[in-house]
C-alpha positions as CSV (number, residue, x, y, z in Angstrom):
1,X,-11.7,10.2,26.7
2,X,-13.6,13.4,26.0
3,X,-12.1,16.5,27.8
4,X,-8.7,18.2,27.0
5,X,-7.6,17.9,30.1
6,X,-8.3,13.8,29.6
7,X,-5.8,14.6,26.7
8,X,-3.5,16.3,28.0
9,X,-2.9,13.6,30.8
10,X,-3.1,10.8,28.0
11,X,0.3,12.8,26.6
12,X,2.0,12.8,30.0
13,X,1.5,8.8,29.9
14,X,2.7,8.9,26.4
15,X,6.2,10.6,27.6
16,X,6.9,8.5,30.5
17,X,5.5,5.0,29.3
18,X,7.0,5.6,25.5
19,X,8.9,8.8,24.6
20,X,11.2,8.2,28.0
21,X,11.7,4.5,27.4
22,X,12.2,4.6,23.5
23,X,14.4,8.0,23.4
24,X,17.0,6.3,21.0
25,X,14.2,5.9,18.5
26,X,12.9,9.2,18.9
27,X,16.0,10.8,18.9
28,X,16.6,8.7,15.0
29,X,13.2,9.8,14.1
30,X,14.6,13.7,15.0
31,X,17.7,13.0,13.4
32,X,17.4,10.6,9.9
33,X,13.3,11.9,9.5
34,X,11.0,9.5,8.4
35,X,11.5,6.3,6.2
36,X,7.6,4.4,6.5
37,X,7.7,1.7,3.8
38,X,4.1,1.9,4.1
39,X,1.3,4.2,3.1
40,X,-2.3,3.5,4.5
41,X,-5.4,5.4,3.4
42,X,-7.9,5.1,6.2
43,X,-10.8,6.6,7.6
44,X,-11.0,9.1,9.4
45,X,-13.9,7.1,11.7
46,X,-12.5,7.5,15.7
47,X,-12.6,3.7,15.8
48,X,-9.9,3.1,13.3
49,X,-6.9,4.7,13.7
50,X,-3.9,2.3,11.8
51,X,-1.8,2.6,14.0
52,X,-3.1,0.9,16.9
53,X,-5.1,-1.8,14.9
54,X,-1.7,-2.2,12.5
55,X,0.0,-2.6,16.2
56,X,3.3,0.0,14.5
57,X,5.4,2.3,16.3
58,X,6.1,6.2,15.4
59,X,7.7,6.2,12.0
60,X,6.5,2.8,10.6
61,X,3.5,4.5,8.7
62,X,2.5,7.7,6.4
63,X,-1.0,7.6,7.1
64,X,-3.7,9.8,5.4
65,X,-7.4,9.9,6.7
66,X,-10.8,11.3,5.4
67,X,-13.9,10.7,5.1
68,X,-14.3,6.8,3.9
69,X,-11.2,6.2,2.9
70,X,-11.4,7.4,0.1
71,X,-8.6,8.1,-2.8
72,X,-9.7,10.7,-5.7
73,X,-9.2,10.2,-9.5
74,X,-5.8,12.0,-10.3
75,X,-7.3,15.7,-11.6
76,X,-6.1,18.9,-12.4
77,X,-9.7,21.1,-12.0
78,X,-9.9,21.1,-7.9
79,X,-8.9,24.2,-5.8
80,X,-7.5,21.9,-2.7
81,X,-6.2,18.5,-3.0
82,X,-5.1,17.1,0.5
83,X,-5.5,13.4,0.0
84,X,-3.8,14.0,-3.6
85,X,-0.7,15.9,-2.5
86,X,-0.2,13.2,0.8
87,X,0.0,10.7,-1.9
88,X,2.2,12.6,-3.8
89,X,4.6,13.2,-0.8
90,X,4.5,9.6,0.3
91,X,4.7,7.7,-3.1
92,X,7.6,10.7,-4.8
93,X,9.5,11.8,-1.6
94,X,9.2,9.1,0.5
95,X,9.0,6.3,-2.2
96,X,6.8,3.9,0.1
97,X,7.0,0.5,-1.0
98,X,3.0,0.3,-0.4
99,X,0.1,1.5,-0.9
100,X,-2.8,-0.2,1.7
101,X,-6.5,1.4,1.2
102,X,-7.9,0.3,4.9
103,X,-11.5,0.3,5.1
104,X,-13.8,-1.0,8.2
105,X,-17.0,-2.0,9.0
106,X,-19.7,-0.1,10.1
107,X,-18.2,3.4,8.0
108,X,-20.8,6.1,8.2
109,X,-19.7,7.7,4.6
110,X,-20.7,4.3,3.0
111,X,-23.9,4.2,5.7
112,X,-25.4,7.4,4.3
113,X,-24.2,7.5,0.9
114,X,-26.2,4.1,0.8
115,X,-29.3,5.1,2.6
116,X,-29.3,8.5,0.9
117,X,-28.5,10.6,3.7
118,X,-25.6,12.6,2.0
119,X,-27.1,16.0,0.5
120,X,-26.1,17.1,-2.5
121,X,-26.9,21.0,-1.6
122,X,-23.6,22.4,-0.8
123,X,-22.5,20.3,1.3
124,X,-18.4,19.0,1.3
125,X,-19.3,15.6,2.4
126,X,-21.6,14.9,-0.4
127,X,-19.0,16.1,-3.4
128,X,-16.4,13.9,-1.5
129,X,-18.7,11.1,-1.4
130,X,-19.3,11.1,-4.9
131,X,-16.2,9.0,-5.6
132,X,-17.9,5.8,-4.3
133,X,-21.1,6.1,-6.2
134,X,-19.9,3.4,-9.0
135,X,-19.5,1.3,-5.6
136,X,-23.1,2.2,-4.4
137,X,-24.4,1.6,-7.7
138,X,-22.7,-1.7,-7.9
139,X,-24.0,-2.9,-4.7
140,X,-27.6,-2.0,-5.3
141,X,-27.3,-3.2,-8.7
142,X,-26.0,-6.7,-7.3
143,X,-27.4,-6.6,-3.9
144,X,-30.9,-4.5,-3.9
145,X,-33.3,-7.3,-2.0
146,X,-30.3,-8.6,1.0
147,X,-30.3,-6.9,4.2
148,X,-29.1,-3.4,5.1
149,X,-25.8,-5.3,7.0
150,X,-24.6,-6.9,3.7
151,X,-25.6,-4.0,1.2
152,X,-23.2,-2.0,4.0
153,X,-20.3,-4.3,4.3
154,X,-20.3,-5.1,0.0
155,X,-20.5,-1.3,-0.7
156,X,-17.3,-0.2,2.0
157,X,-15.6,-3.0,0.2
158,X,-16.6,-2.0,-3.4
159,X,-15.4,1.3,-2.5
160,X,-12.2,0.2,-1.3
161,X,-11.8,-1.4,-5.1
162,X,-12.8,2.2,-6.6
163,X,-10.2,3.8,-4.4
164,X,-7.3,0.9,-5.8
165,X,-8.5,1.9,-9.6
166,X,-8.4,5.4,-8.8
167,X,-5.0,4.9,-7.7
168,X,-3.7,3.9,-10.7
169,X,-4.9,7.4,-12.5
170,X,-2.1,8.8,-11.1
171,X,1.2,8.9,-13.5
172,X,3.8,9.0,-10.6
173,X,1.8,5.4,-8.6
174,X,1.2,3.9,-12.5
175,X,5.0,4.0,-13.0
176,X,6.0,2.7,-9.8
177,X,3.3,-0.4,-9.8
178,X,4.6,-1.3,-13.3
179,X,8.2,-0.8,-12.4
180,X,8.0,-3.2,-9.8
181,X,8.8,-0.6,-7.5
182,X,5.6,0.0,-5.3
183,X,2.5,-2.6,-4.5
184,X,-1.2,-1.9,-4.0
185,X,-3.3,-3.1,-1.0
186,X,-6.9,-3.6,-0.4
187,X,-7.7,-4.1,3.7
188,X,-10.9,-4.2,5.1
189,X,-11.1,-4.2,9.3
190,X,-14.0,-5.9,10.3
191,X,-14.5,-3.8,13.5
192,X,-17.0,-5.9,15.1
193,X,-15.4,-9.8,14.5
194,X,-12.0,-8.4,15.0
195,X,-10.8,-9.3,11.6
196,X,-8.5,-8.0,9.0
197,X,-9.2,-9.2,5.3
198,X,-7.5,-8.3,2.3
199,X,-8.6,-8.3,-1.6
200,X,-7.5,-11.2,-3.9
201,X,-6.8,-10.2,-7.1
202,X,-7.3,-14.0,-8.3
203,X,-10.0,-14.5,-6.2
204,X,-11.4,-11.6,-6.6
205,X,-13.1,-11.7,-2.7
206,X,-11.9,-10.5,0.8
207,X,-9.8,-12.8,2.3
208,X,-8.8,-12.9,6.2
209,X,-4.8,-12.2,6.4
């Protein structure tokens, strides 16, 4: 699908296959708003949109997407804080019962930022890639003489654990986690096997659901 006009008749389908058969849900949706129990952080990669690969119908998720999948350190210095404030809205107004950081194989953010083809001369992507570099280090660090495929795949996971820890900077997701009140995810979409793994905290590996 590349043409608006491709779009447009993609939305036409979308009303008669879905919005026309499903009005009663809809019409809820209108009326109550949205109750998601679920917050995903994906990327923001074409391939991977939650939705489809979660298989979840309007309403069932607050999703937020960027570069990487990525989740900041709770800070006060930034001008702009989109990813922050979703989290905010979802975790505070929504009170989502979870938290899932979805990352996938083959991510192009983790691709450069390993391979050095981020610039760090004014460019957005390379400040905003800067929050995985503990995971870059890590993998070089651990992984340096394997090939480029595994370097790849252990750094989008490692990153996925810097996002979970970077989670828990934030006062208002700390509370909730220790309450009881809101759990933390770590998924990994393995794009090419058709996979969906998720981290074990006692295992402390990827693990297919």
């Amino acid at each position: 699908m590349s043409t608006t006009g491709q779009l447009i008749e993609g939305f036409r389908r979308f009303r008669e296959r879905h919005f026309a058969k499903n009005a009663a849900q809809f019409q809820d949706l209108v009326q109550f708003g949205q109750t998601p129990k679920a917050l995903v952080v994906a990327c923001c990669d074409s391939r991977v949109d939650p939705a489809l690969v979660l298989d979840c119908a309007p309403g069932d998720l607050f999703v937020i997407r960027n570069v990487a999948n990525l989740v900041p350190p709770s800070e006060n210095q930034g001008h702009y804080h989109g990813t922050s404030a979703a989290l905010e809205f979802g975790v505070r107004n929504l009170s989502v019962a979870h938290i899932i950081v979805l990352g996938h194989a083959q991510c192009g953010g983790i691709h450069a930022l390993l391979e050095g083809g981020v610039s760090k001369d004014d460019s957005y992507i390379a400040e905003w890639m800067g929050i995985a570099e503990e995971a870059r280090k890590q993998t070089e660090l651990e992984l340096a003489g394997d090939s480029d495929k595994v370097r790849h795949r252990a750094c989008e996971q490692q990153a996925i654990l810097v996002s979970l820890d970077n989670l828990m900077t934030f006062s208002w997701i700390r509370e909730r986690v220790e309450q009881g009140k809101l759990s933390l995810h770590g998924w990994y979409f393995d794009i090419e096997g058709g996979e969906l793994l998720g981290y074990n905290t006692t295992t402390r590996k990827f693990e297919t659901l």
